[in-house]
N, C-alpha and C positions, 0 to 999 in steps of 0.2 A: 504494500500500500504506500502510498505517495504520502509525507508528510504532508500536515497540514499546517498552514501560518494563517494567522490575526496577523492582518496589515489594519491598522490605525491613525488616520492622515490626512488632514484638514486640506492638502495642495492637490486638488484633484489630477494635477497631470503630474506631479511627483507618486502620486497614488497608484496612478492608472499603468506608471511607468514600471514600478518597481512590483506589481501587481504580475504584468507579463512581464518580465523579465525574470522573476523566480519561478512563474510560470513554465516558462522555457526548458528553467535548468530543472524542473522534476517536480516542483511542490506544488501543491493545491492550496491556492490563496483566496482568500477570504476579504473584500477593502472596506470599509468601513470611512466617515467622514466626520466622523466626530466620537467623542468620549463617552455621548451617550451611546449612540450606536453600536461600539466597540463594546460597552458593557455586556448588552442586549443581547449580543451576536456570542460572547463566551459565555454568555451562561446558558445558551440553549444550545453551544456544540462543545466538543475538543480538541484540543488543537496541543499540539509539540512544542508549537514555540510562537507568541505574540513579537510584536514590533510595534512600537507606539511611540508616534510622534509627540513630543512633551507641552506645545502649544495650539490649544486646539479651542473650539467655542466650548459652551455648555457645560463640559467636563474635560479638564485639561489631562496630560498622560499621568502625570503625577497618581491625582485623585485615583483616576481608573488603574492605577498599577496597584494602592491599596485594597482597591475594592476586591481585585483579585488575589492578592495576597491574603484579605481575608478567609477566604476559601480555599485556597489553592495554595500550596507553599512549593510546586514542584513543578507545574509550567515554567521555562525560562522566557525572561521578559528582554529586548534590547530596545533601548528610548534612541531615538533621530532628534538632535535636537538642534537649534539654531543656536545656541548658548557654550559655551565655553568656559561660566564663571567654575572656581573650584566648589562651591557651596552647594552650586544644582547640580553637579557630579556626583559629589562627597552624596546627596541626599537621594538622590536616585539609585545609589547601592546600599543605603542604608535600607529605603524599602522593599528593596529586594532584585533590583536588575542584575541579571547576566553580564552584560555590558550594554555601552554608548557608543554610539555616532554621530557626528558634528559633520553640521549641513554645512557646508556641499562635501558628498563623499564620494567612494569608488563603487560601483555598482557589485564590483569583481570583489573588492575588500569584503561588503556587506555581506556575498554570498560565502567567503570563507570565511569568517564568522558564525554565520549560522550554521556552516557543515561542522566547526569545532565544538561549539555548541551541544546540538545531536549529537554528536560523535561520542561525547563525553558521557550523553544524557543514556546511550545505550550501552556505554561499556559500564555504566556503573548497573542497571539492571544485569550484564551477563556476570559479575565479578562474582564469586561464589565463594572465593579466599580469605575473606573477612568474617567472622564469628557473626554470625545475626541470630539472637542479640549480644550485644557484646555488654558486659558486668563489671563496673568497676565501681572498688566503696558503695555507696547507696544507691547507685545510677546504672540505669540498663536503655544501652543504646540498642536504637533498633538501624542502622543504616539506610538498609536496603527500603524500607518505608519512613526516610526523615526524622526521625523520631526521639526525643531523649525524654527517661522518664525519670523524672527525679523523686527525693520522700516526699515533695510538696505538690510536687505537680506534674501534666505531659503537656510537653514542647514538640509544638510541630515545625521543623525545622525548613529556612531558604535552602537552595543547592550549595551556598556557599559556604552555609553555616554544616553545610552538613557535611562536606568536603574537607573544613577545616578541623571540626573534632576529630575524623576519623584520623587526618592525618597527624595528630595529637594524641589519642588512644593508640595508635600504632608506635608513640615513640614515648611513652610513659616514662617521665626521669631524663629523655634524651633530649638533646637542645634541638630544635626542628630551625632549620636558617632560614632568614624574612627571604633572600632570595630564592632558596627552592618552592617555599608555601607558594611564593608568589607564581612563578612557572609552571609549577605542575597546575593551580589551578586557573591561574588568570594566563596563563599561556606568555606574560613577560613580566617584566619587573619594572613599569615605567614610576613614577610619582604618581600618576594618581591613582594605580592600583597601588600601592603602595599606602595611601592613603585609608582606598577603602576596607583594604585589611585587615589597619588601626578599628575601623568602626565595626568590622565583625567579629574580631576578637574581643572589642568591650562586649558587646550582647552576649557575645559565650561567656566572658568571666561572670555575667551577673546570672548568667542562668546555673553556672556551677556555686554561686553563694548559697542552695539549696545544700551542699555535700561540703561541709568546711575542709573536709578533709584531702579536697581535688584545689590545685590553685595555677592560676598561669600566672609563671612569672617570666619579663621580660628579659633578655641577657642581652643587654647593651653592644649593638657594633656587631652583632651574630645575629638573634632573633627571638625564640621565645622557647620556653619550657614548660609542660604539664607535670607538675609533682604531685605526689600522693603522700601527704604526711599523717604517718602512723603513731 
């Protein structure tokens, strides 16, 4: 079956365009013209992976990327934005975007993005290497369904968030480097992945303040460590 994409995009001939042109290369797209529409449109199908432009009437990408993070913590999302500032970056991977693109871009970049994407989104369903559930101190990760369950509560986890515990439960005690965390998941290590790494590693430490006994700590000029203090 042909993947399916949410296109979400106020420029009806950037729409139209990028609509056939993923077209072309294999997916089955969906275009939509506004935030509400895009709402509309995923909650009565499913789709692999959305694309939503951040400036739009009615309901801007912002808005619609929570409403679907709401519900949804495992579609990945990538925002087209006209914007460049660090702060609509930084907040747009806070709520849970995959990654960004800044208009005017490559039609050819966009598509190799979305195939790294998927790519990712299906080796983590075939990976079968990793303990599910995985049990440490009071905490029982579920990977393969997003999932961490703590003594207080269960946390439905982003792909990011969910990619970074593992790779943190896999090095328990060991220093994990900002640049590898960054590559293996963000595929480079620019500055503002860099940035937003910062921001999903504070949401993991406040989700592990539930297990006092799990803690990240930072190792200055390397990168970060999960300990387990007994």
């Amino acid at each position: 079956m042909k993947p399916k994409l949410l296109i979400v995009e106020d420029d009806p001939n950037l729409g139209e365009i990028l609509s056939e042109y993923l077209g072309l290369k294999g997916y089955e797209t969906t275009l939509k013209r506004d935030g509400e529409e895009g709402g509309e449109a995923f909650k009565e199908d499913e789709y692999d992976l959305c694309i939503l432009d951040l400036m739009m009437p009615k309901k801007d990408g912002f808005t619609l990327a929570k409403e679907i993070r709401a519900t949804d913590d495992a579609t990945p999302i990538i925002f087209l934005t006209a914007k460049s500032m660090k702060q609509d970056i930084i907040k747009g991977f806070t709520i849970g975007a995959d990654d960004y693109m800044t208009k005017p871009f490559s039609m050819e970049e966009l598509l190799l993005r979305i195939q790294a994407i998927l790519k990712r989104s299906v080796k983590k369903e075939e990976e079968d290497n990793f303990p599910n559930p995985f049990t440490i101190a009071d905490l029982t990760y579920y990977y393969q369904e997003n999932r961490l369950v703590t003594p207080k509560r269960e946390i439905n986890l982003t792909t990011k968030e969910n990619e970074l515990i593992k790779i943190f439960f896999e090095n328990v005690n060991k220093t994990v480097e900002r640049s590898v965390a960054l590559k293996k998941i963000w595929k480079d290590d620019s500055y503002f992945n860099a940035r937003s790494m910062d921001v999903y590693i504070a949401k993991i430490r406040k989700y592990l303040q539930d297990e006092p006994s799990l803690k990240i700590l930072t190792i200055h000029g390397e990168g970060f460590k999960l300990v387990e203090v007994k």
